[in-house]
N, C-alpha and C positions, 0 to 999 in steps of 0.2 A: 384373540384379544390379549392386550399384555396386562401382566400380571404386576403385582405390589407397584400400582402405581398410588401416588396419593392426592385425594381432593379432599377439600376445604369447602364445607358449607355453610352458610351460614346466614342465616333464619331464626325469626323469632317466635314464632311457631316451630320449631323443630321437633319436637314431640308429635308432629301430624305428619312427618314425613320421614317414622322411623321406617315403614316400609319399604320406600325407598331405599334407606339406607341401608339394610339388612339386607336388599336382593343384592345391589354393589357388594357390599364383605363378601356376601355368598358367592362372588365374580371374584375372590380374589384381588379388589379394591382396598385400603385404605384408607376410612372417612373419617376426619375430623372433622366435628362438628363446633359451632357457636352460635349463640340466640341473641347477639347484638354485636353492632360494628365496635366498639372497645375492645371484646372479645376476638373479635377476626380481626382487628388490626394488632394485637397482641401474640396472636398464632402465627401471623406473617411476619413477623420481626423475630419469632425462634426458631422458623424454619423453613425450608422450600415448600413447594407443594407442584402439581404439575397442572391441575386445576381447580377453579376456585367457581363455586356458588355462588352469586350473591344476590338477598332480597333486596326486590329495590324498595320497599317499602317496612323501615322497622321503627321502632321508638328509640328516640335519642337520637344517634347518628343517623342521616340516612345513606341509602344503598349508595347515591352519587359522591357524597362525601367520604365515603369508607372505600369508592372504589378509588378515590384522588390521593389520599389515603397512601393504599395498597402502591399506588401507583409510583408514587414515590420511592417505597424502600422496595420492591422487586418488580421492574417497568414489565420484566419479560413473559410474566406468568397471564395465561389467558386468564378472561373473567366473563363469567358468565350472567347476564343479569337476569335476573325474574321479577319480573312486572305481573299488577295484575290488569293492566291495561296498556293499550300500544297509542297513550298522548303523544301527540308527536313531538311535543317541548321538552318531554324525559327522554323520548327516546334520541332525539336531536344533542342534547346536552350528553347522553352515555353512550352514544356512537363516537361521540368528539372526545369524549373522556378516555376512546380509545377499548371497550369494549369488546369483548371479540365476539358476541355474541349477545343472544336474547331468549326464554322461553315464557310464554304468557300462563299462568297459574289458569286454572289449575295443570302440573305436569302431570305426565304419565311417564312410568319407568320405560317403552321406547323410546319416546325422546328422550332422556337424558342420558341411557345408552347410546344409543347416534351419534350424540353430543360429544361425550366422550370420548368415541370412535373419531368423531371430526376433528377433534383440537389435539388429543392427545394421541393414537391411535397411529393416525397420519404420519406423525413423525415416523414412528419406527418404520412405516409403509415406504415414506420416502428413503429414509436412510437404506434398506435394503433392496429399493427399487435403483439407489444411485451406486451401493457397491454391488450390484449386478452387473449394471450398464459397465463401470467400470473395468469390470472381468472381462467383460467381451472388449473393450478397446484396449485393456494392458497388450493383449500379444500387436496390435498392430502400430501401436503408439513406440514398441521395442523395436519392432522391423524399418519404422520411422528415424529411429535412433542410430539404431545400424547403418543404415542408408543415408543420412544425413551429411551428402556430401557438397553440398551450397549451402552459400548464407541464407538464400529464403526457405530452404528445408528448414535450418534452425527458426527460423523467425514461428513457422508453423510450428514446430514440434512444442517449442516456449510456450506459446501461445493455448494449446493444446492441454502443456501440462499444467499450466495458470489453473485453465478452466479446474480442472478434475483437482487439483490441490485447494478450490474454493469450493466446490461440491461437495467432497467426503470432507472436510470441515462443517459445512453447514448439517451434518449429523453426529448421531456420537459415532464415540472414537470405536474403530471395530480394525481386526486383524489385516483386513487391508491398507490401514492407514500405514503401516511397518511397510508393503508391499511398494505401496507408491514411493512412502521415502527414498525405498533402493533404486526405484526406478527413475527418480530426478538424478540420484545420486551417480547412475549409470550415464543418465542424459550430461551432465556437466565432464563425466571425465571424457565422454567423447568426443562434446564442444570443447573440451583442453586442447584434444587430440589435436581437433581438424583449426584452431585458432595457432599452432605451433606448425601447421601446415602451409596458413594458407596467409596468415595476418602481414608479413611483412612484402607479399609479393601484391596486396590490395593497394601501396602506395606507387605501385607503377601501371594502376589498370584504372580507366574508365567508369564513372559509375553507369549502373548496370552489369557491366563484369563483374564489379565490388558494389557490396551493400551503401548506404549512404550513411558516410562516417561525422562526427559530432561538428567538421565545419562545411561539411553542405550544406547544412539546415536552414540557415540564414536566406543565403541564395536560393536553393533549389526550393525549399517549406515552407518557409516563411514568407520570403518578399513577394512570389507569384499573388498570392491571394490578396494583396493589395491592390493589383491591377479592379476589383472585384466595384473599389471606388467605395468600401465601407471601412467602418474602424477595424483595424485588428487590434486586439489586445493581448497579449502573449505573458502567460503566468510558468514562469520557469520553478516548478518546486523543486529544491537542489535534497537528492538522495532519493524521487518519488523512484519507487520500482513499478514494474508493468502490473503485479499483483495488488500494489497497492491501489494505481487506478480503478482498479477493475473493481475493489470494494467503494471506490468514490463516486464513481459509476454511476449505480441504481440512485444514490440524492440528487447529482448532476442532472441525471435524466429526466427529474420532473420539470425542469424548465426548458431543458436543453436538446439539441437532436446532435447525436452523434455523427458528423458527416465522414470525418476519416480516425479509424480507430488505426492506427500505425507504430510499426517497431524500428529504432534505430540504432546502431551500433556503439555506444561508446567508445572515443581511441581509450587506450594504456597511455599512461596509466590513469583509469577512472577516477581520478582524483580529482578535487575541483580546479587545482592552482590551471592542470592541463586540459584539462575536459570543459570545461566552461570559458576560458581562456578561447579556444578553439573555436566552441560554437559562437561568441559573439562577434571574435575575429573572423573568423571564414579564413584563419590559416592552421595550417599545425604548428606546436610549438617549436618547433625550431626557426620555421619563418617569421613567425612571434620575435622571438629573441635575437634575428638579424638585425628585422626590421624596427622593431622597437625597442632597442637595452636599453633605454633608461626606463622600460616600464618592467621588464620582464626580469623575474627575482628565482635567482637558485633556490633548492630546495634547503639547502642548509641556511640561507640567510634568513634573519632576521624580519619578520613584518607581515601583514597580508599581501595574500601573492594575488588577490582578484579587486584590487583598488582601482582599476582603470579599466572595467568592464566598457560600460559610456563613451571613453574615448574610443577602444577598440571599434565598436559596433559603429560608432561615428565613420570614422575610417573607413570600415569595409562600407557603407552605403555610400563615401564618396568616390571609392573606387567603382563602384558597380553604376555612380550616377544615378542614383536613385536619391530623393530632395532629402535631406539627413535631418529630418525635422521630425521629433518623437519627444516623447517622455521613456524615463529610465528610472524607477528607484528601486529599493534594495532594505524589503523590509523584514525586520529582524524580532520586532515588539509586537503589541495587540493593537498601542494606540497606533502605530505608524500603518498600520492596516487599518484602522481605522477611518485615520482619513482620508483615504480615496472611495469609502462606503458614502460619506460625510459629502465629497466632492468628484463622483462620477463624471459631472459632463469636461470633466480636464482631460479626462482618458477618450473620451466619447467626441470630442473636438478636434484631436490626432490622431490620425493616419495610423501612426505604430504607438504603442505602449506597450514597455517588457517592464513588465513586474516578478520581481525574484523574491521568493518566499524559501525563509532559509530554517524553516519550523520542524520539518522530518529530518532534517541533518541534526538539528539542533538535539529531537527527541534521541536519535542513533547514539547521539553524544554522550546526552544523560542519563540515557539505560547503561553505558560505560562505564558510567561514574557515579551514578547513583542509587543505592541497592533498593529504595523504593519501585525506583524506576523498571529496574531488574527485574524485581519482583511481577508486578504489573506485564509487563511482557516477556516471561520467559518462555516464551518461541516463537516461532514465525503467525503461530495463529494471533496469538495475542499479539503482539506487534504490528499485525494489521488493524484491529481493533482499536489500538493505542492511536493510530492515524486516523482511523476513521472519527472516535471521536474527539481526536482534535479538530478535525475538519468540519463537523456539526458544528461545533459549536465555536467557530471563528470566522472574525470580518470577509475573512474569503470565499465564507459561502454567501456572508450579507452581500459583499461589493459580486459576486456574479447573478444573486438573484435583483439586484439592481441593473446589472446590465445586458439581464434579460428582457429588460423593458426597452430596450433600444435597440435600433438596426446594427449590432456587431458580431464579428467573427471574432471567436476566442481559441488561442491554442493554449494547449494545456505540454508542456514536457520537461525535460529534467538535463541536468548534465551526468547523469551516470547512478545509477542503481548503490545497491549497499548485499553485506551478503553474511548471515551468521557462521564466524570462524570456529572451529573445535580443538583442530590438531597441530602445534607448534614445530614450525622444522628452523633448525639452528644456525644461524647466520652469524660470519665474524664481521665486521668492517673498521677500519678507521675514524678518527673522530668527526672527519667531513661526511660520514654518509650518512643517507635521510633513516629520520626516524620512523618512516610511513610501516604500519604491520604488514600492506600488502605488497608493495613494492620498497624496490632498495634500491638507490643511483648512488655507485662508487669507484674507483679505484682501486680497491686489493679488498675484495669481498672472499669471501672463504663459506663454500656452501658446497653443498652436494646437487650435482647440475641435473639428476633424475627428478628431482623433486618441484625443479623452478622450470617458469617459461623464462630464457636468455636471452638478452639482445645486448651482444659484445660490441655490436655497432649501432650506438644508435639511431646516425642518421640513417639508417636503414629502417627505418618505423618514426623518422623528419621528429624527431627530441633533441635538446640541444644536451652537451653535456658539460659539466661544471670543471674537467680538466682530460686533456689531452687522452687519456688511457681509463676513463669512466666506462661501466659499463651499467646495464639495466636488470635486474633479476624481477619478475612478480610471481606473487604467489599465486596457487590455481586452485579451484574448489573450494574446500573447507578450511585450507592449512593458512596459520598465520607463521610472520617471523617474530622468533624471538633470538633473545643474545644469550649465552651462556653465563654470563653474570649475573648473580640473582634469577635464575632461569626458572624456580619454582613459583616464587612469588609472582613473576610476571606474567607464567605461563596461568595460573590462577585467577590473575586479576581479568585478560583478556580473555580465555577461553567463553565461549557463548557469546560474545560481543558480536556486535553488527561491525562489518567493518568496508571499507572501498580500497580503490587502489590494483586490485590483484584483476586475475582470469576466473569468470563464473556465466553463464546463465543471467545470472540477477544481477550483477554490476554491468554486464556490457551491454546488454537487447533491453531498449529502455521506450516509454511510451513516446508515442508522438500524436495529440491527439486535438483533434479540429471540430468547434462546437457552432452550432449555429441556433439562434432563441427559437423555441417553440411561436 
């Protein structure tokens, strides 16, 4: 049993259940007690607790209203109610109130050791029943690593380490969480490895030889499932990573059946001007900027580089002959997601609808810039958190549990992942070269070539380039670019940032994921 853990009870009779609480101290427990709800909602607002007592029967406050209460300023803390009878209107009303539990008076100290062993106990049962498990798959998840010589090796081993990076999270923090970190750390420098091996020889192969890169999707993902003769509705969240799915996941799934959980490759550089670009074109950028220069904008110029999303997508379905009759918007606010919550059957009346939701890039942005923000997610765990409960609590989970109620298929994917930078490697350029931290397109770039993935040619990886003798550098892993000017300051402001653009694990293998209503 674990030791100085603390519970909170609280009873107005508590004077009739000192025995109880002297057998727990004598356990090595922690009781705080209170003989009224003022009193117990007083003790939860000065401290944690791990569990909580609570009568459902006192004067003043009652138990339901203290547990609404509680509810409020700590949601995560179980509560235990005691009744002295099981009406089913209390108990209906404090199961919904979120309860974790029930004992009918009179207790006896077995049950409420149990109790205790159930709510609070369990934890640590699971936390080291999950870095167990995880002992036994490190060495094979490493031989994985090593061996990892195709794109669907990587696709698995990502996948793999998703899992177990959301598992030893879901406990506390213990000496293997250090263990895993080396070991993604290990998995990315390898995917560096075999993406400097393999990435530029994918534009002269077939898919199936090659993974399916950010403009199959349209064609190969997307359009098929229209034949299907239902809606598809397609939610591009631009920066969702595969990890963040997967926490979206478990609320998704109470309406939803997962038909295709899927990984796709982001091109380089993951940035949106070219990654999103791509996937709605169903070209790479360089055929982009043949075919379309008056849409297609240098990195150094001036504007949004993704104003003509619409038109592109228009395009490739009139190429492919497929009826180019969709809705398209591109929301950015709460109300603009709003109203398609407001007006479902517009989406549910066409064929295709792609809805771009630009809310996780946005958050990526003002964790950047904003030291609240910073605060709030200062790591990858809280960062998922930070999405998740965005995603609670926005029109996008009201507009899909509304078009749950109707015959449609929903994809859910992204144009390129994001990926927190640490270690600055120093970059010269010119004043035409881009300012992106993870990639550089230039002219007379001045860097140390061990440190960058290189592409001196870049129509060798179909990029278009801004003058004659441009070339492409991106960063890999954790390292961002910075300039030697002001190099501390800068190095400062972005170390820890989330950032896109470069070679990683989490910017390139990005979800692809196909929902159908319960």
């Amino acid at each position: 049993m674990a030791k100085s853990l603390s519970i909170l009870w609280a009873d107005d009779e508590i004077d009739l259940l000192m025995p109880h609480i002297l057998l727990l101290q004598g356990k090595g427990f922690e009781v705080i007690t209170a003989n009224n709800g003022e009193d117990a909602i007083e003790r939860v607002n000065e401290r944690e607790f791990d569990l909580i007592f609570l009568d459902e029967n006192m004067p003043g406050l009652t138990g339901l209203q203290v547990l609404n209460r509680i509810k409020t300023i700590r949601p995560n803390i179980p509560v235990v109610m005691i009744t002295k009878s099981e009406e089913e209107d209390i108990m209906d009303e404090a199961i919904g109130s979120k309860i974790a539990d029930y004992l009918i008076k009179p207790v006896n100290p077995k049950q409420v050791l149990l109790t205790i062993k159930k709510f609070v106990d369990t934890k640590r049962l699971i936390s080291e029943k999950t870095t167990s498990t995880y002992q036994t798959e490190f060495g094979k998840i490493g031989m994985q690593i090593s061996a990892s010589l195709s794109w669907e090796n990587w696709i698995q081993v990502y996948k793999k380490l998703v899992y177990w990076e959301l598992e030893l999270k879901g406990s506390a923090e213990t000496p293997m969480d250090e263990v895993f970190r080396m070991q993604k750390a290990e998995a990315n420098q390898n995917f560096i490895r075999f993406i400097r091996k393999n990435y530029v020889h994918w534009f002269s192969q077939d898919i199936g030889q090659r993974p399916f890169l950010s403009p199959d999707i349209m064609k190969h993902k997307v359009f098929p499932l229209l034949s299907r003769n239902l809606p598809v509705v397609m939610l591009v969240i631009d920066n969702l990573r595969y990890d963040q799915w997967k926490v979206l996941e478990p609320v998704i799934s109470e309406t939803y059946t997962v038909e295709q959980d899927d990984i796709y490759f982001s091109i380089l550089p993951t940035a949106t001007q070219y990654a999103r670009n791509a996937l709605f074109s169903g070209l790479m950028p360089l055929a982009i900027s043949k075919m379309y220069p008056d849409i297609w904008m240098e990195d150094f110029e001036e504007g949004s580089k993704n104003m003509h999303e619409e038109e592109l997508l228009r395009s490739l379905m009139q190429r492919l002959k497929i009826p180019a009759k969709f809705v398209y918007d591109k929301i950015s606010t709460n109300r603009a997601g709003k109203r398609w919550v407001e007006h479902p059957n517009e989406l549910t009346n066409m064929p295709l609808s792609v809805l771009v939701y630009n809310f996780v890039d946005m958050l990526s942005h003002a964790r950047t810039e904003t030291n609240m923000i910073r605060e709030l997610a200062d790591d990858e765990a809280s960062y998922r958190t930070l999405t998740h409960t965005w995603f609670i609590h926005s029109p996008l989970l009201e507009l899909l549990r509304e078009l749950a109620k109707k015959q449609v298929t929903i994809v859910i994917t992204t144009d390129h992942g994001t990926t927190m930078v640490e270690d600055p490697i120093k970059v010269i350029g010119d004043r035409m070269t881009t300012t992106n931290l993870r990639y550089k397109q230039g002219k007379n770039l001045n860097y140390n070539q061990k440190e960058v993935f290189e592409i001196t040619r870049p129509e060798d990886i179909q990029l278009p380039k801004s003058n004659v003798s441009s070339s492409y550098i991106f960063a890999t892993g954790a390292n961002f670019f910075a300039y030697p000017n002001n190099y501390n300051h800068y190095v400062k402001y972005y170390r820890n940032t989330f950032q896109h653009g470069g070679v990683s694990l989490e910017e390139m293998l990005v979800p692809f994921i196909v929902l159908q209503p319960k």
